[in-house]
PAGU-311253 format. One record per residue: residue number from 1; residue in three letters; x, y, z of N, C-alpha, C in turn. Coordinates in steps of 0.02 Angstrom, whole numbers, plus 32768, in hexadecimal, padded with zeros to 4 digits. Layout:
PAGU-311253
SITE  nr rest   nx   ny   nz  cax  cay  caz   cx   cy   cz
SITE NUM  ALA    X    Y    Z    X    Y    Z    X    Y    Z
...
end
This chain:
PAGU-311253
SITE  nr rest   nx   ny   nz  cax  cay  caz   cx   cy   cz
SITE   1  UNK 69CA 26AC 68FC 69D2 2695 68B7 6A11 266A 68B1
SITE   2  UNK 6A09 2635 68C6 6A42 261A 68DD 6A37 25CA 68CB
SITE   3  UNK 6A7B 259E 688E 6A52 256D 687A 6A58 252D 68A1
SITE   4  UNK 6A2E 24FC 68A3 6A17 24CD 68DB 6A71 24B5 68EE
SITE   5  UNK 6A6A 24A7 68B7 6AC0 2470 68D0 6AFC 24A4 68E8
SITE   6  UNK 6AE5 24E5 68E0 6B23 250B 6915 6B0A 2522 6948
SITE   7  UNK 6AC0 2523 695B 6AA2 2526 6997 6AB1 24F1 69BE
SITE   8  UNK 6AC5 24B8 699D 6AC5 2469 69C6 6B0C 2455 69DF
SITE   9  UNK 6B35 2484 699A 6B93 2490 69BC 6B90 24B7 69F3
SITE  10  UNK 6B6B 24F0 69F3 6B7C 2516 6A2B 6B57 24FE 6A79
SITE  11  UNK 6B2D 24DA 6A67 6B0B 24BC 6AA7 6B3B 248F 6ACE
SITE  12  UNK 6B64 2465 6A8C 6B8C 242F 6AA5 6BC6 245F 6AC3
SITE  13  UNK 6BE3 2478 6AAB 6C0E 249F 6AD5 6BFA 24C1 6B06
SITE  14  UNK 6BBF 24E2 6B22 6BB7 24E2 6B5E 6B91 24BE 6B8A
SITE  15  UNK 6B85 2494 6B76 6B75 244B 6B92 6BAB 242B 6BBA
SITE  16  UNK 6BED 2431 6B98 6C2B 2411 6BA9 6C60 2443 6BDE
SITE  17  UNK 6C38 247D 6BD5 6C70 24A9 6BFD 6C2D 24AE 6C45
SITE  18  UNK 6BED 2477 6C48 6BCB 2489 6C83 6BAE 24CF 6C7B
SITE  19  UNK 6B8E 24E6 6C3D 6B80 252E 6C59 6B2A 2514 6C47
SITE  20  UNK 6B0C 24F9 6C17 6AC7 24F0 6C15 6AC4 248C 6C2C
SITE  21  UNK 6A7D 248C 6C2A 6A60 2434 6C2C 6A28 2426 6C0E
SITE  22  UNK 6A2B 23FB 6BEC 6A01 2406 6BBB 69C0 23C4 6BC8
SITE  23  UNK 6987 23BB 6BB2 695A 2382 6BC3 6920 237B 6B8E
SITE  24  UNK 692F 233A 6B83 68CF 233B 6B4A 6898 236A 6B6D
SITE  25  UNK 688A 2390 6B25 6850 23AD 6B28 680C 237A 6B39
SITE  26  UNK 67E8 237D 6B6A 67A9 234D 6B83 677C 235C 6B4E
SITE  27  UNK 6770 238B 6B1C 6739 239B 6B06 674A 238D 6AAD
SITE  28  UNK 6787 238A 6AAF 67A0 23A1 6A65 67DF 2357 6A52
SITE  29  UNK 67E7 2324 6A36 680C 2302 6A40 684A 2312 6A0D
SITE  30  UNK 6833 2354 69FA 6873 235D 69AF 6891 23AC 69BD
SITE  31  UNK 687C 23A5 6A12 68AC 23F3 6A35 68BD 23E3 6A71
SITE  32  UNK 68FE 2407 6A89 692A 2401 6ACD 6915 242C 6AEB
SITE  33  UNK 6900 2421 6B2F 6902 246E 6B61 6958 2477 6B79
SITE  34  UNK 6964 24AC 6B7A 69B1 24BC 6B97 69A2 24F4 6BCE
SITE  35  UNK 69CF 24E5 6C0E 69BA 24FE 6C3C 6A0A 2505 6C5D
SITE  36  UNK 6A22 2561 6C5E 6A4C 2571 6C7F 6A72 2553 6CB5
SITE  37  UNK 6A99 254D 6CD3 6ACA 2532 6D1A 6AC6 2563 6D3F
SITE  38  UNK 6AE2 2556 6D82 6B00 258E 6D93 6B26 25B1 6D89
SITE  39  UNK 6B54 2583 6D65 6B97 25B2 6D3D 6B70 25E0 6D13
SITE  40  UNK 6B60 25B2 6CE0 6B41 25D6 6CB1 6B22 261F 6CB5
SITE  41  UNK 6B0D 2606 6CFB 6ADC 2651 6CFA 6B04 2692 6D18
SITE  42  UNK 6B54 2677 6D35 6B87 269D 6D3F 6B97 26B6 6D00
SITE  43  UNK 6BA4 269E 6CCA 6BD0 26B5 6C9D 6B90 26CF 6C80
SITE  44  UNK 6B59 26BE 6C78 6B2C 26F3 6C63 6B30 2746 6C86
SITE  45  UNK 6B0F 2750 6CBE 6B26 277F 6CEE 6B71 27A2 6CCB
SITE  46  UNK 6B9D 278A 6CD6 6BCB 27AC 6CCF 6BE3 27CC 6C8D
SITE  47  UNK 6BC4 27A7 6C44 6BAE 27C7 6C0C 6B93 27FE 6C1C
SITE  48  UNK 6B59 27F3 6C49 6B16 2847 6C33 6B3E 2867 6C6E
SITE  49  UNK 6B66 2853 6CA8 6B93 288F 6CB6 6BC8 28C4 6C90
SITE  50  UNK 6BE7 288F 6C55 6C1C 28B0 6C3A 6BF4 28EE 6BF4
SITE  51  UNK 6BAD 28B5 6BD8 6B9D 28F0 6BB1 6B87 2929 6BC1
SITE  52  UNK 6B78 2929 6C10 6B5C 2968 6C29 6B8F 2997 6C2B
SITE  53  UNK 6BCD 297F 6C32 6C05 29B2 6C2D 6C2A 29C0 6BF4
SITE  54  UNK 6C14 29B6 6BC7 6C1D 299F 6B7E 6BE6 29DB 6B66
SITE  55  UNK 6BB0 29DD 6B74 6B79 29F4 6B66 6B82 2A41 6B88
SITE  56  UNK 6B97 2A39 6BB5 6B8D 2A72 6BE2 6BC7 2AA6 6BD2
SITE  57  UNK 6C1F 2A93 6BB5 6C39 2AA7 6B8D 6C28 2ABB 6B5B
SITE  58  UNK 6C05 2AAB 6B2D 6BF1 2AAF 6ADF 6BBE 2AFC 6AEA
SITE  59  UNK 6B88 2AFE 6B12 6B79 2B32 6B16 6B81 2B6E 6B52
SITE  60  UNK 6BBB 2B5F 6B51 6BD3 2B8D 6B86 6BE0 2BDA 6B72
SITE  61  UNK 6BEA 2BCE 6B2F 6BF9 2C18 6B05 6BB3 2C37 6AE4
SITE  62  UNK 6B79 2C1F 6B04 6B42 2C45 6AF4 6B1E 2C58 6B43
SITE  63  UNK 6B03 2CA1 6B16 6AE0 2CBD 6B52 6AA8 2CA2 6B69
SITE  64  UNK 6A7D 2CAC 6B99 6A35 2C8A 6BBD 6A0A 2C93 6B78
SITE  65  UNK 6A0A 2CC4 6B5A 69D9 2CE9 6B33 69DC 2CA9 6AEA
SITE  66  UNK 6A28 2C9B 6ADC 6A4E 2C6D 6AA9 6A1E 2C22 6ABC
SITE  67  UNK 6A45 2C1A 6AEF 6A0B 2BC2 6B08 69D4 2BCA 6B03
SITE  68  UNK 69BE 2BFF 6B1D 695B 2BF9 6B16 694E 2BFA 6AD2
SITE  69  UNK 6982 2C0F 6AA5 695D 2C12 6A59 6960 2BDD 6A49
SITE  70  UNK 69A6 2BAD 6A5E 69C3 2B6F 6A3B 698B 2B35 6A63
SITE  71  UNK 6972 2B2F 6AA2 6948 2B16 6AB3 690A 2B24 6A8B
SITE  72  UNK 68F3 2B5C 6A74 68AA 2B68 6A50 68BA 2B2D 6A0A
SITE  73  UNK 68F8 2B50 69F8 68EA 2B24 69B3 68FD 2AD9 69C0
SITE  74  UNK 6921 2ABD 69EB 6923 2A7D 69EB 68E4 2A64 6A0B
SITE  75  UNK 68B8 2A7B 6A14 6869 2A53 6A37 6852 2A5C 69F0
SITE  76  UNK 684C 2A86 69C7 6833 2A8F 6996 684E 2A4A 6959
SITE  77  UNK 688D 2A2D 695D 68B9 29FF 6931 68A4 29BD 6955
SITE  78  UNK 6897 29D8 69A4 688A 297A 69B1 6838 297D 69BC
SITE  79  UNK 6813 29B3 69B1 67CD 2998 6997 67C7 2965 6956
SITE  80  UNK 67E7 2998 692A 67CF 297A 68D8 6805 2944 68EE
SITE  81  UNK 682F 292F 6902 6846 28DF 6900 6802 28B4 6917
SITE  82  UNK 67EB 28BB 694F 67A8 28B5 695C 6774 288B 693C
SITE  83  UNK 6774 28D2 6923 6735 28CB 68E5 6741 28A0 68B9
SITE  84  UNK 678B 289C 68AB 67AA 2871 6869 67A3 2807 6880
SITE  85  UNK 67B0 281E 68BC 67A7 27D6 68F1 675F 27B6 68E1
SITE  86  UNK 6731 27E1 68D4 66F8 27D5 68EC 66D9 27BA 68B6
SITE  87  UNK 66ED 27E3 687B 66CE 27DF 6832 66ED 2794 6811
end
């Protein structure tokens, strides 16, 4: 949910720091395909490394029994997002 012209700042800025590349859409002449670097896909990686430890902190103070509940109900929150997607 993100609006066009700060989707298009943030592209340009990582456009410029080499992390995505971007190219006319072949099918669509009024959309960009954007396609990661290698960097890019470093500093991606190393995001979903840090939230895993981020993540892995956060519920460190619940028991097995605690996650399996918090997992039941979060499948349950990202169904009806889902559903909400769909409708």
């Amino acid at each position: 949910m993100v609006a066009p012209s700060s989707m298009t700042h943030r592209l340009d800025r990582m456009t410029e720091r080499g992390l995505v590349v971007r190219a006319p859409d072949p099918g669509n002449r009024t959309r960009v395909l954007v396609e990661l670097t290698s960097a890019g896909w470093q500093v991606f990686e190393e995001a979903v490394r840090e939230a895993n430890v981020v993540e892995s902190d956060t519920l460190s103070g619940l028991s097995r029994k605690q996650r399996g509940e918090l997992a039941a109900l979060l499948e349950v929150v990202i169904s009806r997002l889902d559903d909400l997607e769909t409708s």
